[in-house]
C-alpha positions as a Markdown table, in Angstrom:
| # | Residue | x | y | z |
|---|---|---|---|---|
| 1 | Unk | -1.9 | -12.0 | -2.9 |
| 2 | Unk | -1.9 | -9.5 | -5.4 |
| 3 | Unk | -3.8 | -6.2 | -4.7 |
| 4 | Unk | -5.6 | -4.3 | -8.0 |
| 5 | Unk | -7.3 | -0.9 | -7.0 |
| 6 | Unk | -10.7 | -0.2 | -7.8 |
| 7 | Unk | -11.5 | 1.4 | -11.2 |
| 8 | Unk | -12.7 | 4.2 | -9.5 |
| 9 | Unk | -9.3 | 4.7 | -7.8 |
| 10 | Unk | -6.6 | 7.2 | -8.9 |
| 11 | Unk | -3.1 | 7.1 | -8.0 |
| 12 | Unk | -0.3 | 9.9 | -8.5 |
| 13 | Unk | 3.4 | 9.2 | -7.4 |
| 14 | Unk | 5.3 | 12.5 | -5.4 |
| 15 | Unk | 8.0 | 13.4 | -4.2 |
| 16 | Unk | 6.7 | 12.3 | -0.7 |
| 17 | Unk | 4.9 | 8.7 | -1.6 |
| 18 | Unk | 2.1 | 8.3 | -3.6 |
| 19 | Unk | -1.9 | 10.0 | -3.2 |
| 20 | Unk | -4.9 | 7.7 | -3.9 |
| 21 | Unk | -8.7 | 9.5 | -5.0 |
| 22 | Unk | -11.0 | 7.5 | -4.4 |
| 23 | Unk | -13.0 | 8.9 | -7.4 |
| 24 | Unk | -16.6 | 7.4 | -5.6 |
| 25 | Unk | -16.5 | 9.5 | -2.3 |
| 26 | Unk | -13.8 | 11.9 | -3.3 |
| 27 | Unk | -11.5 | 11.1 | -0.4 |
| 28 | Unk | -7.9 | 11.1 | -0.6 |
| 29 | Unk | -5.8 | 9.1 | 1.0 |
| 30 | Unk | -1.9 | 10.0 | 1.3 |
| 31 | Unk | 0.8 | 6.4 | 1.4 |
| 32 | Unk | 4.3 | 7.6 | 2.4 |
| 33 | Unk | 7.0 | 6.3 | 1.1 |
| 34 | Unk | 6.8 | 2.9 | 3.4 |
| 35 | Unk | 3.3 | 2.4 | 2.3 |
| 36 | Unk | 3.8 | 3.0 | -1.3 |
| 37 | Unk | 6.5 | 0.5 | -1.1 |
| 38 | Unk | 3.8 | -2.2 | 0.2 |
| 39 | Unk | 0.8 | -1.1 | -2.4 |
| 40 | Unk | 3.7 | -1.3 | -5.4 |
| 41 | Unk | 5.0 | -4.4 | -4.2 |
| 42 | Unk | 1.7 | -5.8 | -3.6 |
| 43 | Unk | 0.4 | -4.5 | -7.0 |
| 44 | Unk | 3.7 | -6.3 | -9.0 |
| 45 | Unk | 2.7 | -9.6 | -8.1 |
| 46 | Unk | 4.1 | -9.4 | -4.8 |
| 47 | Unk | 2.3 | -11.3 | -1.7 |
| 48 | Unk | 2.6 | -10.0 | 1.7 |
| 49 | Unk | 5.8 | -11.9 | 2.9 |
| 50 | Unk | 7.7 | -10.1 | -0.4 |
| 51 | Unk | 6.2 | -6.4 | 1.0 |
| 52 | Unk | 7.9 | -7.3 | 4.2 |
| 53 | Unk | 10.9 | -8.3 | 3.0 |
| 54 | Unk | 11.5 | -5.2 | 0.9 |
| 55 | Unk | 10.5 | -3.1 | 3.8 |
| 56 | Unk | 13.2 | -4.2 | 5.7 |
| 57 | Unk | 15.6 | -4.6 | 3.2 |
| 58 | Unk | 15.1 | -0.6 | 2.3 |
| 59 | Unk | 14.2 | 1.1 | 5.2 |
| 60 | Unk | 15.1 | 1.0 | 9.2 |
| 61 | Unk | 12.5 | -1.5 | 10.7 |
| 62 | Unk | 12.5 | -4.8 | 12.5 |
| 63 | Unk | 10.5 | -7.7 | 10.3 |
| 64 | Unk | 7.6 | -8.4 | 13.3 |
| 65 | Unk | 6.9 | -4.2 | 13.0 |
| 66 | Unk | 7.1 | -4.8 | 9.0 |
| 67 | Unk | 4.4 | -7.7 | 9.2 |
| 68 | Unk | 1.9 | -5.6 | 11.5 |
| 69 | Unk | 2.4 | -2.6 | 9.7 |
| 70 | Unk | 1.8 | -4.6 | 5.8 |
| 71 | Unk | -1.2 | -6.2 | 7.9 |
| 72 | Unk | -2.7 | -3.0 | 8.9 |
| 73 | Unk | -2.4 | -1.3 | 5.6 |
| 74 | Unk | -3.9 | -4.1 | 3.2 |
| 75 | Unk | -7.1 | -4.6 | 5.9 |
| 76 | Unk | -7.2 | 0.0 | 6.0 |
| 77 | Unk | -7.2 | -0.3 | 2.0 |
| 78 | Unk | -10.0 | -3.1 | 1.7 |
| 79 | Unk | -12.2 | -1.9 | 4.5 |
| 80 | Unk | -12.0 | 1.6 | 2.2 |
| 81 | Unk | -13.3 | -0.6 | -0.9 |
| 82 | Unk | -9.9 | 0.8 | -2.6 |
| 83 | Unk | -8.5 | -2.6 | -3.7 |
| 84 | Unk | -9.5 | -6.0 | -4.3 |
């Protein structure tokens, strides 16, 4: 499943993850680096089971924490209307 933001969202990469605007509400909302991991990978083409894999290939997390945690952030990110 390949996420694409809304064209009313913004992103901007830092230092610390990424920050997404959502342009319609003004609300930010603030992906460290695990989440902008997911969202890039997701974004590339990726489906979930690829976002998992590369979370536990780059950072120190077991794959059944990976899944809930990919879960939990593409449901937070469509119940905000940010992606599609």
């Amino acid at each position: 499943m390949t996420l694409r933001f809304a064209t009313d969202v913004s992103t901007a990469h830092t230092q610390y993850g990424t920050v997404l605007l959502d342009q319609r509400t003004g609300d930010y909302w603030e992906l460290n680096p695990t989440g902008a991991l997911v969202v890039r990978t997701l974004m590339d083409d990726g489906d979930e089971a690829a976002a998992i894999t590369a979370l536990v290939a780059q950072f120190d997390i077991d794959r059944d924490r990976a899944e809930q945690d990919v879960a939990a952030l593409v449901r937070d990110l469509r119940t905000a209307g940010l992606v599609s």
